[in-house]
N, C-alpha and C positions, 0 to 999 in steps of 0.2 A: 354467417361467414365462417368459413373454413381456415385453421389455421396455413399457410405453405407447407409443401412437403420439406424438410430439413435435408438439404445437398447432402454429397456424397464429401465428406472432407479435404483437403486440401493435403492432408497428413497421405489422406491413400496414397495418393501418387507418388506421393516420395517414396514409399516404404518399395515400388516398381523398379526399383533402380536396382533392389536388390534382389527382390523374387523374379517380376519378368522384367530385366534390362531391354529386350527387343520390344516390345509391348510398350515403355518407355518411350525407347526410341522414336517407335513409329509416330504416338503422341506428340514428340515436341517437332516434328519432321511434317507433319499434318496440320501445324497448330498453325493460327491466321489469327492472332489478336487476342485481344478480348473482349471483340466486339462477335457476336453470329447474327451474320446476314445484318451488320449494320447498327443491331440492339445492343443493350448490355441487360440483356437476360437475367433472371435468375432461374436455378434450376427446375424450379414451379414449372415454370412455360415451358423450358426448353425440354426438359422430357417427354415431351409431345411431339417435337418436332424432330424431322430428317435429320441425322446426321450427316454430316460428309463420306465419303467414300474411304473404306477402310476405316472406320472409328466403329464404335458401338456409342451410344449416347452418356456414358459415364467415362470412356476417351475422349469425347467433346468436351464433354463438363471438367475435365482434369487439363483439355490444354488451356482452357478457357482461363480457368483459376492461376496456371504458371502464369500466364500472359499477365494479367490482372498482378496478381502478387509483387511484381518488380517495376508495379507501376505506383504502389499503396502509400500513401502518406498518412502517418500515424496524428492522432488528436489525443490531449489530456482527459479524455472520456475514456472509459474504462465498464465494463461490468460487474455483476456482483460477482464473480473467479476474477478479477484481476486482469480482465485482458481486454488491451485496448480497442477502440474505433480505430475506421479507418477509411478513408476515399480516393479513389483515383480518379483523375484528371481526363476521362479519356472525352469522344465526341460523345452528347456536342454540348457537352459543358463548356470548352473553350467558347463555341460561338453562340450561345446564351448569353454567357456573361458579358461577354463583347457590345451586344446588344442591348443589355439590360444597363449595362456602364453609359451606352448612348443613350435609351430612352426612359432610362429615368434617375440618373444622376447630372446629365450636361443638358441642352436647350434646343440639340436639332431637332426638329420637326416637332416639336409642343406647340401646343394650338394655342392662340393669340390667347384665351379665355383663360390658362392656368397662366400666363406668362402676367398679364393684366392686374395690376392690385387692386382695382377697382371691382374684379369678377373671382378674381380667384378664390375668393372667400366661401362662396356661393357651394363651389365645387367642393373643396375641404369639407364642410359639414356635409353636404349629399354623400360622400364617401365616409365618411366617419359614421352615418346615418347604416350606409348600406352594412360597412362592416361588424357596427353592433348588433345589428339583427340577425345575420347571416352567423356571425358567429355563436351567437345565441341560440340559437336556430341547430344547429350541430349539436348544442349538449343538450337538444330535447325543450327547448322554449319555442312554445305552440302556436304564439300571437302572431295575426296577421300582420303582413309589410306595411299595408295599410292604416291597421290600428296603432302601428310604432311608431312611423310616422307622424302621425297625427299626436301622439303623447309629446314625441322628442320635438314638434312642432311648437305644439301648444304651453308645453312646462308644466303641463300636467302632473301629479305624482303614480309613479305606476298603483295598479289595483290588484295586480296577482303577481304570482311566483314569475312567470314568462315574463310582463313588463320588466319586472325587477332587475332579471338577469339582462335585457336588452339596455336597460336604464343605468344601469350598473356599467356593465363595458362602452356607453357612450361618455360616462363619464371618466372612464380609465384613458378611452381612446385619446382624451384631449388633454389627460394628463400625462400621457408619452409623450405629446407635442410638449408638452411645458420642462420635460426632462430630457430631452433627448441629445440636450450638450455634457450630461453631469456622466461618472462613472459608475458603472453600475454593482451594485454590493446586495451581499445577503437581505439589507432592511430596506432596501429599495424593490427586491423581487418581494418579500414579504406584503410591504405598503399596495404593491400592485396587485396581489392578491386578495389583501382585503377590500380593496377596490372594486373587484372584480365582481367580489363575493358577499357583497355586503346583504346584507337582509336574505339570504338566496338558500344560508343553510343549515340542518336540521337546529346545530347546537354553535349560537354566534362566536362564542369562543374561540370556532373551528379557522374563526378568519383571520388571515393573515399570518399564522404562525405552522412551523413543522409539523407534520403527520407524528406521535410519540411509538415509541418501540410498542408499546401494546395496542396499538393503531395496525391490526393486516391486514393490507389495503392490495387489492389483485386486480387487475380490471378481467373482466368477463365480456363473451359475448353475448348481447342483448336475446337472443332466438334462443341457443344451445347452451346455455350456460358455461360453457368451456373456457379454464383459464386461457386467456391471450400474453398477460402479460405479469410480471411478477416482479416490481421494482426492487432496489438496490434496500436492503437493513435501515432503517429508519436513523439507527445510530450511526449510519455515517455520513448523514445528510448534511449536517454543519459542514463538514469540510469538503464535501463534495458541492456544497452551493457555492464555498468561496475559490474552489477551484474553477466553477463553471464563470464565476464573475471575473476572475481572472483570464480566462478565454475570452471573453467577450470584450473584455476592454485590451484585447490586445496583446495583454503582459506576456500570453503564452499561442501557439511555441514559440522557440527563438528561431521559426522563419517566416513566409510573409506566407497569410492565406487570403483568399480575394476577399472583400468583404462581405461581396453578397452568400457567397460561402458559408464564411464564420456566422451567418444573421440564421443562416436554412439549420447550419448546426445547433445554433440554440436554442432553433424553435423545436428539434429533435430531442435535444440535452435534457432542458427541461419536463419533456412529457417522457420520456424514461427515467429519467429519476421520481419524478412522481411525489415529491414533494409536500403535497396536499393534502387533504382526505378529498377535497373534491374541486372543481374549477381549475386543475390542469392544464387543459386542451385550451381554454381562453387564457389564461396566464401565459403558457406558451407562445400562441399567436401574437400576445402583445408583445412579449418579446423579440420576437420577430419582427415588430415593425419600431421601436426602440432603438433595435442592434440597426437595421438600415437608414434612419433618419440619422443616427449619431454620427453613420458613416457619410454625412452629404448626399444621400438619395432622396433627395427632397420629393420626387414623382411618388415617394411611400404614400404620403399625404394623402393624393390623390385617388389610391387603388384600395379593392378591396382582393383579399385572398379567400375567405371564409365565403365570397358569391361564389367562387369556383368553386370549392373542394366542397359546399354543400349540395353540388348538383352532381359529387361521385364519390360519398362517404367511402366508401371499401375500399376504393386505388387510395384514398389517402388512408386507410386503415393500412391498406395491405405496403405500401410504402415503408411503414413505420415493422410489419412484420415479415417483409422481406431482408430489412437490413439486420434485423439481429437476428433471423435463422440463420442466415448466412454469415456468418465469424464477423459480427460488427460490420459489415461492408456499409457506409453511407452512402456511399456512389448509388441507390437505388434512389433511396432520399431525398438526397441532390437535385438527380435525374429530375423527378416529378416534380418541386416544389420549383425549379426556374422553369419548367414548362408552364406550372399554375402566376408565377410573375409574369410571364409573357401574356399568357391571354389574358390579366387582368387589367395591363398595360390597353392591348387592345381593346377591351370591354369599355376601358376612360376612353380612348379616342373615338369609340363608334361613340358612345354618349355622349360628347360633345359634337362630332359630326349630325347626329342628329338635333340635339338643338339649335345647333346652326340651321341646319337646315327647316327648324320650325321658327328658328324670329326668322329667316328670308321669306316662309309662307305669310307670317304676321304683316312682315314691311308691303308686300303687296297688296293687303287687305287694305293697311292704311293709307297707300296711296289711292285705292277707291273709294273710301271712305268722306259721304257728303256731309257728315254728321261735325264733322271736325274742320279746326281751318288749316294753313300751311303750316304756321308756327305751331298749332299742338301736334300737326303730325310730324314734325323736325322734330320736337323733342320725343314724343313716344318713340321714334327710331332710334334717338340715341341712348333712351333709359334700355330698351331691348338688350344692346350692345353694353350698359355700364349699369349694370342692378344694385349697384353702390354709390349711384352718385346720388349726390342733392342738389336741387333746386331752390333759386329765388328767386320771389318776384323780383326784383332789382337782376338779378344775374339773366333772369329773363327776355328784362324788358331793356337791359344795355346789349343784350345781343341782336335783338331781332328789331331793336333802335323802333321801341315804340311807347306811348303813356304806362305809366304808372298803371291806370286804372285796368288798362284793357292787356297790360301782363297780370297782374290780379285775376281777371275776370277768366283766364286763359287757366290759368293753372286751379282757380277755386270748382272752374268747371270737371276740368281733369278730377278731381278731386272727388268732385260729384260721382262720378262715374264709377267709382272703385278702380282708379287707372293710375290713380297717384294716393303716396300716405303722407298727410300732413303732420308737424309735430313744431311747437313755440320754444324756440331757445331765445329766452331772454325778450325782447323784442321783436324778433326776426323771426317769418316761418319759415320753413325750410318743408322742402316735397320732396320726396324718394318715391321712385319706381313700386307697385304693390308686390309684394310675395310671388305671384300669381300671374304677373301681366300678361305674359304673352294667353295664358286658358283666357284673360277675360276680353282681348283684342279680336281673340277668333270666336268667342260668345259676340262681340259686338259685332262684327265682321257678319255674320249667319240670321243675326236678329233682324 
């Protein structure tokens, strides 16, 4: 991967005012936004492309920047020189966020299955599932979806380095869930990282605590070996974390930034400052879904980020080195990281539309199913629909108003089957839906 090429400054154009005033001129008289053809470019692409009539493409690039500049709102992030971030508000972040505020912070159109406490569970670990792998998966852990699955499944203990780091962020995942009301401080990013990182690196020490000033830590790119990036002095990391924690809970600035914003910025904040000696990019991303659960986006729960951005390592590389070639701009960052909320949003709805759509194939199987009688197939439909309920014989056999023996006989059968899992509380057995039901209804269904 190729660093960007680094714009033409923002300084230039000014300095036009006084060398060529007309030349000026024509720029701010030419100028249409700071948006070209609709994008918020960076100079990378747009030097490629047509300019307007009467511009040369560094007249584009300078009205583009005035436009932009008197849009800029400044953040407590700063670089190693002392100069701050910064993001504009332009299209179509307003109607992102609009969007994102609707589906996945309020209740319109959420599928019966997240809304359901009886189901929703289900989903939460499927996405907490998907996100630990996927993010894992990013810093180079190898293991099949398959075999992670199956560990995070079974409670197995990992067996290599890749488990470790997938096994590792499943248990971090669910530890943002358990914090996501507290505020957030230096020893709580810390804890997350050891977390993160636990058993994962060379020297365990490394976990959970500041990168030290004799610590030079660069990221490189993996092919070229070419510095990418070059964080902030190790010595000013204390107060640059408790500033960052101050951002995130709010304290700063003193005016309102949307929240889904402030969540995109710290997953930014974090992997530039750089913190760490290693496990960054997952410390980050948790952060990222920390900052949005705190804020009442409860749909976080449900979505993974790290399935998207691993199916286009470089746009999210290049995300992160388009905003600081160009003077701190986050508006690139932004850009890309609600478009990855979005389709993650959608990626939950197609997965739950489709297994709707496989217990509807299930419930037809069961209704031709001679194997079974009325009452087991009324309950098989309704376990499909509620993977959390329990059954009893008594709860059974006062619904469908028949003996003792042959609601027994109904459900020990199920049982038999792999269609139901029994378990003795106390006296009473109680049946739950298998893991599994709807794969073993369409094995029964085909046998």
């Amino acid at each position: 991967m190729k660093k960007p090429i680094t714009p033409p400054k923002y300084t230039d154009v000014l300095s036009l005012i006084q060398t060529d005033p007309d030349r000026f001129t024509n720029i701010v008289t030419a100028s249409s936004g700071p948006l070209a053809n609709g994008k918020y470019y960076h100079w990378d692409t747009l030097r490629h492309m047509s300019p307007p009539p009467s511009l040369t493409k560094e007249d584009w690039w300078y009205g583009l920047k005035l436009s932009r500049q008197s849009l800029y709102e400044l953040v407590p992030l700063v670089d190693a020189g002392g100069q701050a971030f910064k993001f504009a508000l332009v299209p179509p972040i307003p109607e992102s966020l609009s969007k994102i505020d609707k589906g996945a912070g309020g209740v319109i159109e959420m599928p019966d299955q997240i809304l359901d406490p009886t189901t929703r569970n289900r989903y939460v670990v499927s996405s907490l599932i998907r996100e630990s792998i996927t993010s894992s998966q990013l810093e180079g852990a190898t293991t099949t979806r398959r075999v992670a699955q199956d560990m995070l499944h079974s409670g197995r203990k990992p067996r290599d380095k890749s488990e470790q780091m997938i096994f590792n962020n499943y248990q971090t995942m669910q530890r943002i869930l358990e914090i996501k009301n507290k505020r957030l401080t230096p020893g709580i990013v810390n804890q997350i990282h050891r977390l993160i990182t636990n058993s994962t690196l060379d020297l365990p020490n490394d976990e959970g605590r500041f990168r030290r000033v004799d610590e030079d830590i660069k990221v490189y790119d993996d092919d070229s070996g070419e510095v990418m990036h070059t964080p902030p002095p190790a010595q000013e990391l204390e107060s640059r974390m408790t500033t960052m924690c101050d951002f995130a809970n709010g304290k700063t600035p003193d005016r309102f930034v949307h929240p889904v914003v402030r969540a995109i910025i710290l997953h930014f904040w974090l992997a530039y400052d750089h913190p760490f000696v290693d496990g960054n990019g997952r410390t980050a991303r948790a952060l990222f879904y920390w900052s949005m659960l705190h804020d009442k986006y409860w749909l976080a729960e449900f979505i993974s980020i790290s399935e998207i951005l691993r199916k286009a390592p470089v746009k999210y590389a290049m995300a992160y080195l388009h905003t600081e070639s160009d003077e701190n701009d986050l508006t690139y960052f932004i850009i890309y990281q609600l478009n990855v909320i979005q389709r993650s949003v959608q990626v939950l709805h197609d997965y739950i539309k489709q297994k709707t759509q496989g217990v509807h194939q299930v419930e037809k199987i069961l209704q031709r199913s001679v194997g079974l009688n009325r009452r087991q197939r009324r309950l098989l439909a309704h376990a499909l629909r509620h993977p959390g309920f329990r059954y009893s014989i008594e709860s059974h056999r006062s619904r469908h108003q028949v003996v003792y023996q042959t609601a027994r006989s109904d459900l020990l059968d199920l049982y038999d089957l792999d269609l139901l899992d029994g378990a003795k509380v106390g006296r009473t057995w109680y049946f739950t839906p298998t893991e599994n039901l709807e794969e073993r209804l369409a094995d029964l269904g085909s046998g």
